[in-house]
C-alpha positions, 0 to 999 in steps of 0.5 A: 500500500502508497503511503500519502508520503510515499505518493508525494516523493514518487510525484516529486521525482516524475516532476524532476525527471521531466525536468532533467528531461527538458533540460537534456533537450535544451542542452542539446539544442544549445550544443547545436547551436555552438556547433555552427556557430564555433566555426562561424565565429572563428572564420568571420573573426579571423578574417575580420581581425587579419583585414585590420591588421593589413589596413593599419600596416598599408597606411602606415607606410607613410609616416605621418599615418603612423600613431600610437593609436595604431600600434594598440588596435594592431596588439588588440587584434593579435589578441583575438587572433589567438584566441579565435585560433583554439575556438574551433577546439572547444566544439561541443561535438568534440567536447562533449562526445569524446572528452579533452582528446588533445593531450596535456600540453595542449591542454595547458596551452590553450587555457594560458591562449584564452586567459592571455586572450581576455586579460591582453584584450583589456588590457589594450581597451583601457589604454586606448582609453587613456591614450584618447584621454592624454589626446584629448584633455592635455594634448600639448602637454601629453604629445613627448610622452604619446610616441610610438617608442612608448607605445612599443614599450607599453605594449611589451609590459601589457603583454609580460603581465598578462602572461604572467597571470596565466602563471597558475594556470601553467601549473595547476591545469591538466588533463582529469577523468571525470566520469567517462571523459577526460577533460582539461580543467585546473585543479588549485591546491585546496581542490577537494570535494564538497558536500551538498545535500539533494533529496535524490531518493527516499531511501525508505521508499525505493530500493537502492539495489533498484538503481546503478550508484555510478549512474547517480553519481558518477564513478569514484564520487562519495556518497552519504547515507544518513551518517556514513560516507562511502566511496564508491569503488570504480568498478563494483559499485561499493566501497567494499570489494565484497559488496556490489551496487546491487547487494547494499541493503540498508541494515549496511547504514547508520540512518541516525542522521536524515535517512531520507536524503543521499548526499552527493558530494562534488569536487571544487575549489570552495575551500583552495585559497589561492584559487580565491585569491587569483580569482580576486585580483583577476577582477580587481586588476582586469575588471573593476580597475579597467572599468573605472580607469575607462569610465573616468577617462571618457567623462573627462572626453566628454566633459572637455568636449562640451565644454570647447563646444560652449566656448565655441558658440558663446556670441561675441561682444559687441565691438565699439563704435568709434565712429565721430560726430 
């Protein structure tokens, strides 16, 4: 007999399983839609990006077009240009179907390709907004600094610093087995797994001999019933070699704790203070500064653009009749 308990937890699970179904269907379509668009992307970017490159070199064949200007827009286009090289890479159609196949190295290199990408990138965009904020506001004062030998140089130390923050990328990124795929992702120290309780299955109510564990979970991910934790070996299901997924019962576990929940625990970087703290000065460093940097440079463009405009169209005084009788 359905106890009214019983009935409301088989309810909540045909509820979440059509949702797991719905969002199946809408990760799919999305990875169709990555799948066209990748390599639209890096075609249409590419050449985009290459036809800049030649404009800017053609018309600086003349010196009077050669600007410090010029020499960011170049550097930022190099800087998509490495990142649009590996785009094609990441397809879901590879990713998703036959995991990281590229091997470490190359692992390692395309992360440091992609965070070099957004942080050199920025880098530029802030600079060319100071460049137009030294241009504009003071552009006597600025014109022995704004050269084209500082320009190179600026350039250069935008670079350095960008690739050295991809430093603990170089060392902490490889190529991991998560369940049936290898995939590249970083791994800072502090990496481990982390608890989070979900209300899978009531226990009481259906059998876990019924269900495949690795299937639940994933192979090697700890599980929790009530008070014990196990984890669950690769290939028999169990955390004991004498027992497989199939003949845990549940006088094999302590249910003092919540024996209505099975935990799941997930791997991640929650308690790994140095990923916080590369997280951290990415932000402050290549978002919140950039950000202000930028903001205040145009307001004063704008502000000094104004007021020349107020300047200019102020009427004149009328001049003196000198005029005798």
């Amino acid at each position: 007999m359905i106890t009214q308990k019983q009935s409301y937890k088989m309810n909540e699970t045909n509820e979440d399983l059509n949702a797991m179904g719905k969002d199946e269907i809408t990760k799919q379509t999305l990875q169709n839609v990555e799948n066209v668009l990748y390599p639209a992307i890096t075609v249409f970017g590419i050449l985009a990006n290459t036809f800049v490159i030649t404009v800017v070199l053609i018309w600086e064949r003349s010196r009077p077009n050669r600007t410090v200007a010029n020499m960011f827009v170049v550097n930022l286009a190099i800087a998509d240009l490495l990142f649009l090289f590996i785009l094609p890479f990441y397809m879901p159609a590879i990713i998703e179907t036959r995991g990281w196949i590229y091997g470490s190295f190359i692992c390692k290199l395309f992360a440091v390709i992609k965070n070099l990408n957004y942080r050199a990138s920025i880098s530029f965009l802030t600079t060319m907004s100071v460049d137009r904020f030294l241009a504009v506001v003071f552009p006597l004062e600025s014109r022995g600094y704004r050269t084209r030998r500082n320009a190179i140089k600026v350039c250069v130390v935008l670079w350095l610093l960008s690739l050295a923050s991809t430093i603990p990328l170089m060392l902490y990124t490889d190529v991991r087995s998560t369940h049936s795929l290898p995939v590249c992702q970083e791994e800072f120290p502090g990496y481990e797994s982390t608890g989070s309780v979900t209300d899978l299955y009531d226990y009481f109510n259906f059998n876990v001999s019924d269900y495949n564990l690795n299937e639940l979970g994933g192979m090697n991910e700890p599980f929790a019933f009530g008070n014990n934790e196990r984890y669950l070996d690769e290939n028999s299901g169990s955390s004991d070699p004498h027992k497989t997924a199939g003949s845990i019962s549940p006088a094999d576990y302590d249910y003092s704790g919540d024996a209505n929940e099975i935990r799941c625990l997930h791997k991640g970087h929650d308690n790994s203070q140095s990923f916080k703290a590369w997280v951290y000065c990415g932000f402050v460093f290549y978002f919140l500064l950039p950000v202000l940097i930028t903001l205040f440079c145009y307001f004063a463009i704008i502000r000094v653009a104004v007021n020349r405009d107020v300047t200019s169209n102020k009427p004149k005084g009328i001049p003196k009749n000198t005029d005798t009788q």
